[in-house]
DSSP file (Angstrom, degrees, kcal/mol; ACC not computed):
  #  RESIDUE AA STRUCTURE BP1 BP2  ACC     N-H-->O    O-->H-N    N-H-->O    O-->H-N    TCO  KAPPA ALPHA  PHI   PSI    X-CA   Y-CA   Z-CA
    1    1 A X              0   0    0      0, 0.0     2,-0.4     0, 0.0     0, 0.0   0.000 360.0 360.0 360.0 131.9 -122.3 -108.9  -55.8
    2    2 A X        -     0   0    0      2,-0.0     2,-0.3     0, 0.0    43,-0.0  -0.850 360.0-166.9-104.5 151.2 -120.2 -107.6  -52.7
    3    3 A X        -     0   0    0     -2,-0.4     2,-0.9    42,-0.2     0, 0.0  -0.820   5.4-158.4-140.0 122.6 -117.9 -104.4  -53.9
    4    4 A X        -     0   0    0     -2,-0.3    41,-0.3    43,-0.0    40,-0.1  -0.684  10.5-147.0-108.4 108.5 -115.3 -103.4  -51.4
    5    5 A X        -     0   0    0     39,-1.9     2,-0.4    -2,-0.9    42,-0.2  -0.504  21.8-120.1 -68.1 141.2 -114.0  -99.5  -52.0
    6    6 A X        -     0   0    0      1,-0.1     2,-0.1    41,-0.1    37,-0.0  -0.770  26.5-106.9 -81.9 151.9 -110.4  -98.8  -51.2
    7    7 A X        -     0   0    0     -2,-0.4    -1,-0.1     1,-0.2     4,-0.1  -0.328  40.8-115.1 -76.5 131.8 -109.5  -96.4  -48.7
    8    8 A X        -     0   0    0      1,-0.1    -1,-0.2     2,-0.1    34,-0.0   0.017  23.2 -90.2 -68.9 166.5 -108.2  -93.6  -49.8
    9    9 A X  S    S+     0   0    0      3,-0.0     2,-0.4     0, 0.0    -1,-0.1   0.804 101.5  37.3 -39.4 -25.8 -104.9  -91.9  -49.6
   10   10 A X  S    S+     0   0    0      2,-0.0    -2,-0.1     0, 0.0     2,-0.1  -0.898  88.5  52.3-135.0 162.5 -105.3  -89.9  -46.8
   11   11 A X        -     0   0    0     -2,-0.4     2,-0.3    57,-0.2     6,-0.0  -0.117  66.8-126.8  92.3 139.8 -107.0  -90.4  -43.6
   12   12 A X    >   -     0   0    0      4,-0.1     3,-1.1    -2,-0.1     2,-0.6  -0.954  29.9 -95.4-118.0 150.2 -106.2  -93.7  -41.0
   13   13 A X  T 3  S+     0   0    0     -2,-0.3    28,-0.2     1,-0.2    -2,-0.0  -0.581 119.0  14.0 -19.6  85.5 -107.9  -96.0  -39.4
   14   14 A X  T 3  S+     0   0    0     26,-2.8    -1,-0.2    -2,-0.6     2,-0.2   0.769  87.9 143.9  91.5  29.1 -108.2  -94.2  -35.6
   15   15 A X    <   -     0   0    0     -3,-1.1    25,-0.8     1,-0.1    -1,-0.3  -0.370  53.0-120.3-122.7 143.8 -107.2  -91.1  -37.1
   16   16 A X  E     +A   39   0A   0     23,-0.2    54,-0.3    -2,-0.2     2,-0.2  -0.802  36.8 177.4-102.4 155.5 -109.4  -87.9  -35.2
   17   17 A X  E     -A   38   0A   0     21,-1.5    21,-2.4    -2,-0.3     2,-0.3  -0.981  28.4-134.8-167.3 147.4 -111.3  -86.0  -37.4
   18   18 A X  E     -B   67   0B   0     49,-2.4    49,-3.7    -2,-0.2     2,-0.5  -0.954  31.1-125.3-126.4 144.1 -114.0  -82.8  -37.1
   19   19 A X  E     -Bc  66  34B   0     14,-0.6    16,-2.9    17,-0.4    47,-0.3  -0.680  30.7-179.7 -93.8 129.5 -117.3  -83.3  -39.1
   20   20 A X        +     0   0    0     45,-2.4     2,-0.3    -2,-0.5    46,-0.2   0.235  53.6  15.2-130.1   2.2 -117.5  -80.5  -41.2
   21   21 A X        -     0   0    0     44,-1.2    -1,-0.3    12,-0.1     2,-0.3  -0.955  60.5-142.4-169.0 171.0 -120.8  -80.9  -43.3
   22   22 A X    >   -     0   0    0     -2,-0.3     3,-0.6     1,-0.2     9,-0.1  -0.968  28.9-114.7-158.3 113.0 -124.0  -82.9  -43.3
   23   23 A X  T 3  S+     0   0    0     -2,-0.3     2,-0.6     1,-0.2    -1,-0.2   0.704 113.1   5.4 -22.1 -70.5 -126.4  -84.7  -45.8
   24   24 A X  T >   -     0   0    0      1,-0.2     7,-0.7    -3,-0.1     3,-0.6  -0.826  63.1-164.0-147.6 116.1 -129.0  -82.1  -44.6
   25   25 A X  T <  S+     0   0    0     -3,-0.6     6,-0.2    -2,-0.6    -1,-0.2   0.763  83.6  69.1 -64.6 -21.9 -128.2  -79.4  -42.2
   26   26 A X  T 3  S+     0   0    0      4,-0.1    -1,-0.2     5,-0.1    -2,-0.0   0.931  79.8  89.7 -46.2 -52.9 -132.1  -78.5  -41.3
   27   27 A X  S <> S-     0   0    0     -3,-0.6     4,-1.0     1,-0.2     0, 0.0  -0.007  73.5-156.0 -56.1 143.7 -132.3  -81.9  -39.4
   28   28 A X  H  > S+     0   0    0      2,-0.1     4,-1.5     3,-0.1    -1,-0.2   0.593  88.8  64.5-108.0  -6.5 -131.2  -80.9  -36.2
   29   29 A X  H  > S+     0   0    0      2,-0.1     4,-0.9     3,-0.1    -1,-0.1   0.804 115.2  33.6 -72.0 -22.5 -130.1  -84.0  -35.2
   30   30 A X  H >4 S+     0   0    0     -6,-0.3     3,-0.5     2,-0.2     4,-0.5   0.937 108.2  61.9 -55.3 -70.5 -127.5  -83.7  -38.0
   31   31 A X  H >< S+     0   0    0     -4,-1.0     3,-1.9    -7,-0.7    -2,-0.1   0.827 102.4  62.5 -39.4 -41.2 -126.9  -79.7  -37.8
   32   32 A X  H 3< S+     0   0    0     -4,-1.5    -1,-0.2     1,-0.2    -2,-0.2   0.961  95.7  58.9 -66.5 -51.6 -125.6  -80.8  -33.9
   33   33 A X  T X< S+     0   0    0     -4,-0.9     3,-1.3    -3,-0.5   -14,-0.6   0.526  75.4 115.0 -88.6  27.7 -123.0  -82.7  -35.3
   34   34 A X  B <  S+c   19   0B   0     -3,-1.9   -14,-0.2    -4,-0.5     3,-0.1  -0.598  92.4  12.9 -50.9 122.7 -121.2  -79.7  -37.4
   35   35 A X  T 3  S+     0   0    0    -16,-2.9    -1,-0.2     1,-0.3   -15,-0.1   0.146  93.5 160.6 106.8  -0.6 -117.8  -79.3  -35.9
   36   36 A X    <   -     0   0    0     -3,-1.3     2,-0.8    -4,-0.2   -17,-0.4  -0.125  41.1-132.3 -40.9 115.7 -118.0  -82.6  -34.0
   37   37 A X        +     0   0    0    -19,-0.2    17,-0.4    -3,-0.1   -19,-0.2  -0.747  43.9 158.5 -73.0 100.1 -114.9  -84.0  -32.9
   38   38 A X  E     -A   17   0A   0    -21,-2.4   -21,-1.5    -2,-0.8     2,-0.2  -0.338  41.3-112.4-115.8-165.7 -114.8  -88.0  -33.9
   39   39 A X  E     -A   16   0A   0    -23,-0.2    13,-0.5    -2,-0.1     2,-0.3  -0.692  31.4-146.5-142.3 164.5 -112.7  -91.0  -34.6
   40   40 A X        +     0   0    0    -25,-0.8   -26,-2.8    -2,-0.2     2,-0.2  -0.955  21.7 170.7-147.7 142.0 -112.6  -92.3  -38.1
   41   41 A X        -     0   0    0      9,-0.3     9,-2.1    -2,-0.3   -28,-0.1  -0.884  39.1-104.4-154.2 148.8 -112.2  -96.1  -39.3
   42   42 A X  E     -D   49   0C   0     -2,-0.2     2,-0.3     7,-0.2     7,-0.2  -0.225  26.1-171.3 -60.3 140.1 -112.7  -97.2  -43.1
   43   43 A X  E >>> -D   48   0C   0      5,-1.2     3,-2.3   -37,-0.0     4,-2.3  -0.760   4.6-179.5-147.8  87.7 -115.6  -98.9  -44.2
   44   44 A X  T 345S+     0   0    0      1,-0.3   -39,-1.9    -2,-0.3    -2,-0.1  -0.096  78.9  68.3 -80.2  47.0 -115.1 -100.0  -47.7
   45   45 A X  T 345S+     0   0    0     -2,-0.5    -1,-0.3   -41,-0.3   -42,-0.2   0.439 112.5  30.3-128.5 -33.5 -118.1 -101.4  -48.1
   46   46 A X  T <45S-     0   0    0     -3,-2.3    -2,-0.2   -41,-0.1     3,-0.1   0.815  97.2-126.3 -73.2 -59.0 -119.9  -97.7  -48.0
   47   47 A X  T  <5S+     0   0    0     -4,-2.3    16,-0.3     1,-0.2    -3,-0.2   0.488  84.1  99.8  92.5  19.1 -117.1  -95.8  -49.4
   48   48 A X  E   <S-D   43   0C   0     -5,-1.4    -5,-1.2    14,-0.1     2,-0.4  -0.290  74.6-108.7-145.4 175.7 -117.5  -94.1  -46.6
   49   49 A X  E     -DE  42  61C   0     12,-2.0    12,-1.0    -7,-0.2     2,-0.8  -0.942  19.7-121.3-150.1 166.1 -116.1  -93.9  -43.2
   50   50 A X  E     - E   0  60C   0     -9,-2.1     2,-0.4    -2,-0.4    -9,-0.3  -0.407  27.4-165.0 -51.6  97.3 -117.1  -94.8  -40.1
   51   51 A X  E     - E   0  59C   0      8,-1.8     8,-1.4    -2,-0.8     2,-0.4  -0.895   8.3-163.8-106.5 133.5 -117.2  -91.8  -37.4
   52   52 A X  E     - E   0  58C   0    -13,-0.5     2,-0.5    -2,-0.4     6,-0.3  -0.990  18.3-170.5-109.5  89.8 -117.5  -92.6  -33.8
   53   53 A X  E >>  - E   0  57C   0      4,-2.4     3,-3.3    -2,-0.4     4,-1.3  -0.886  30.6-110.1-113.9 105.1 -118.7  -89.0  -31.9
   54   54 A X  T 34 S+     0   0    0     -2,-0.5     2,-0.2   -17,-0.4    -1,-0.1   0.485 100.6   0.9  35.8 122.6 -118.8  -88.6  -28.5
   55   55 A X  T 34 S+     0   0    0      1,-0.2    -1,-0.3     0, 0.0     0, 0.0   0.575 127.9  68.4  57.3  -1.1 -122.5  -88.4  -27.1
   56   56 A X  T <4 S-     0   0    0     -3,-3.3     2,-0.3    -2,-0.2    -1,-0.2   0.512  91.6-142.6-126.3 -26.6 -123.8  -88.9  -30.8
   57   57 A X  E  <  -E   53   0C   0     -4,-1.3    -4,-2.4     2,-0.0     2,-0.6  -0.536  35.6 -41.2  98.8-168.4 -122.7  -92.4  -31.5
   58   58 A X  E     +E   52   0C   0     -2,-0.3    -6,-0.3    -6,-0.3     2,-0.2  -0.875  58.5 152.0 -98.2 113.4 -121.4  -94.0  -34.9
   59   59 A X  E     -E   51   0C   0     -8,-1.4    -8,-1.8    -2,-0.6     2,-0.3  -0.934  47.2 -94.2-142.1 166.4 -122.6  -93.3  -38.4
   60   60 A X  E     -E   50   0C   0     -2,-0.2     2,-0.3   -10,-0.2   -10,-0.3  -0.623  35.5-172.1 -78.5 151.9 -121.2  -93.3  -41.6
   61   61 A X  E     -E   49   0C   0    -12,-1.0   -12,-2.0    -2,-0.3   -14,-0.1  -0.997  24.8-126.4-157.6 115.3 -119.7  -89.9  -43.3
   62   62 A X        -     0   0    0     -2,-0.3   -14,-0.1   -14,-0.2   -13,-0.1   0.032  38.3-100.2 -73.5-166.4 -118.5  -89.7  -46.8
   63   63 A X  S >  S+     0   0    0    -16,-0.3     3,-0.8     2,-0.2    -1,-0.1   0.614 121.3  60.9 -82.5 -44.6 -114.9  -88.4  -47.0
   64   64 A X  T 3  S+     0   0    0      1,-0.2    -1,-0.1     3,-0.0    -3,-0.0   0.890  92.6  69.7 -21.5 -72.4 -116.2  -84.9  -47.9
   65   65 A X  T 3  S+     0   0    0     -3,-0.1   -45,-2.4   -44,-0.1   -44,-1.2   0.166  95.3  53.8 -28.6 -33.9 -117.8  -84.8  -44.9
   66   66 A X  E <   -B   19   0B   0     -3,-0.8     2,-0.8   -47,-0.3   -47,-0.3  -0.939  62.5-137.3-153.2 123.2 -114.9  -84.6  -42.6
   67   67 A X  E     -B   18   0B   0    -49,-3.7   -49,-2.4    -2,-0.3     3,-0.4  -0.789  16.8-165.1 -81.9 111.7 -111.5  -82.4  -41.9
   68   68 A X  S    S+     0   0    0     -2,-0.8   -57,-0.2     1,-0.2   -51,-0.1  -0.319  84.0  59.2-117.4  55.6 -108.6  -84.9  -41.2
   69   69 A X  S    S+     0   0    0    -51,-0.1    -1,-0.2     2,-0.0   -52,-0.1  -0.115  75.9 172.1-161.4  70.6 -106.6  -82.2  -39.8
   70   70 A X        -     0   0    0     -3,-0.4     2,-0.4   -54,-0.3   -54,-0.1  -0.251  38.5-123.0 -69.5 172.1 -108.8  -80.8  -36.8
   71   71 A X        -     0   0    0      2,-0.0     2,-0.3     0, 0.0    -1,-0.1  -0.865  40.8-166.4-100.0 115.6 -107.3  -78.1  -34.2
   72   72 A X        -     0   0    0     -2,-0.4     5,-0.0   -56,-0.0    -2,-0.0  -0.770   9.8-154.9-122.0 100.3 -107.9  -80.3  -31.3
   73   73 A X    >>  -     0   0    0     -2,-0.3     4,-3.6     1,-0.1     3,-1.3  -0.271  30.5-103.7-104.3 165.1 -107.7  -78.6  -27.7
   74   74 A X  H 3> S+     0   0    0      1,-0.3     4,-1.3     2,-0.2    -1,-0.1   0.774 114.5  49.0 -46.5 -48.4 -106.9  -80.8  -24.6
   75   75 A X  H 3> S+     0   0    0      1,-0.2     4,-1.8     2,-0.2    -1,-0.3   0.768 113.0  46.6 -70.4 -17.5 -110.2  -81.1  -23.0
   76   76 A X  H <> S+     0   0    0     -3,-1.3     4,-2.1     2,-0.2    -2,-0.2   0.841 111.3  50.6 -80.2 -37.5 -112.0  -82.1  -26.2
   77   77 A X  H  X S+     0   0    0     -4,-3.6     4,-1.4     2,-0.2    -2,-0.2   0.871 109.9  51.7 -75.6 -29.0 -109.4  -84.6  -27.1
   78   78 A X  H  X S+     0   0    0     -4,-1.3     4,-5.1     1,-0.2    -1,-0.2   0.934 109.2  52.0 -70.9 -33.5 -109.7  -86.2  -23.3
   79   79 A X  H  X S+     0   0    0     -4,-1.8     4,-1.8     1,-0.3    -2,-0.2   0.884 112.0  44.2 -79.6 -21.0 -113.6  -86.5  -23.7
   80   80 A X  H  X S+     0   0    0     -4,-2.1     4,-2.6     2,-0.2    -1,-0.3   0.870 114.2  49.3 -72.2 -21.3 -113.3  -88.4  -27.1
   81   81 A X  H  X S+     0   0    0     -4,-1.4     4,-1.6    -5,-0.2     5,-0.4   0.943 116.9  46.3 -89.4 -67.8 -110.5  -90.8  -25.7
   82   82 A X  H  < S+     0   0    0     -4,-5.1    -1,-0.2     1,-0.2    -2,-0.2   0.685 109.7  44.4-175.9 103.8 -112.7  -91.1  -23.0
   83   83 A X  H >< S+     0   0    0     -4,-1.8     3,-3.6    -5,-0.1     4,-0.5   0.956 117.8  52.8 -53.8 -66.6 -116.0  -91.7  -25.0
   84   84 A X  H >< S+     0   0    0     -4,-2.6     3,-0.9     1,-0.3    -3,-0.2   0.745 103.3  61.8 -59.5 -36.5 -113.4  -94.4  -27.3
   85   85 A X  T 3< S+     0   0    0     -4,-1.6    -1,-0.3     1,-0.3    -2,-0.1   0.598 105.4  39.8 -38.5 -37.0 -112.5  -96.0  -24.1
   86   86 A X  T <  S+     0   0    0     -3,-3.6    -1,-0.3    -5,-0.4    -2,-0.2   0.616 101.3  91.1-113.3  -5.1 -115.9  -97.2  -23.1
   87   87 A X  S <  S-     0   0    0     -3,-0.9     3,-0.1    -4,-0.5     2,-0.1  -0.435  79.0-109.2-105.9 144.7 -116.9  -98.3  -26.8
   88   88 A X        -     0   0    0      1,-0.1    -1,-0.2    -2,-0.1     3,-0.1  -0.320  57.1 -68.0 -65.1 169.1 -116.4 -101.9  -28.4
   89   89 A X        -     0   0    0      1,-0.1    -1,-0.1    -2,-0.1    -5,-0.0  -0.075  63.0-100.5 -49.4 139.9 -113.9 -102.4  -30.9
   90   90 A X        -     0   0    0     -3,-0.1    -1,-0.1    -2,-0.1   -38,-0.0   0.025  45.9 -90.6 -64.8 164.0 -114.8 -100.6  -34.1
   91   91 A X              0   0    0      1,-0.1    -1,-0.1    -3,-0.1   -41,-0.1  -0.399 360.0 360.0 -71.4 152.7 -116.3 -102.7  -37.2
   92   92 A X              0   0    0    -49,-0.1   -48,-0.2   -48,-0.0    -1,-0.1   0.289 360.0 360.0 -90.7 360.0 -114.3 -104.4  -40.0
């Protein structure tokens, strides 16, 4: 059985987005990405979406997870564009 979640109302596809919580914040490879600036594309197949962060890589991030209205200042926004720049195209 495949089951494909729909994306929700809010939030895009290539939409920036700040990680704002973590499955378990002792991990410290987690706890570093609180406050994370990333790139967001839907992955209805988790329910989930897809976060692309800078120096951290891609993982999936429930909806919770994530502020999709960061405060984004110039130099943070250049190093994610470009991080996104050097990356393949994101998964379907």
């Amino acid at each position: 059985m495949h089951l494909t979640v729909p994306r929700p109302p809010y939030g895009r596809d290539g939409q920036r987005v700040r990680i704002t919580s973590v499955q378990d914040p002792l991990d410290p490879g987690e706890r570093e990405l609180l406050g994370a600036l990333g790139q967001v594309h839907w992955f209805g197949h988790e329910g989930a979406w897809f976060v692309t962060v800078p120096g951290s890589g891609t993982a999936v991030h429930p909806s919770e997870d994530l502020d999709f209205d960061p405060v984004v200042g110039a130099r943070e926004a250049a190093a994610l564009q470009a991080h996104l720049a050097r990356q393949p195209d994101p998964p379907t």
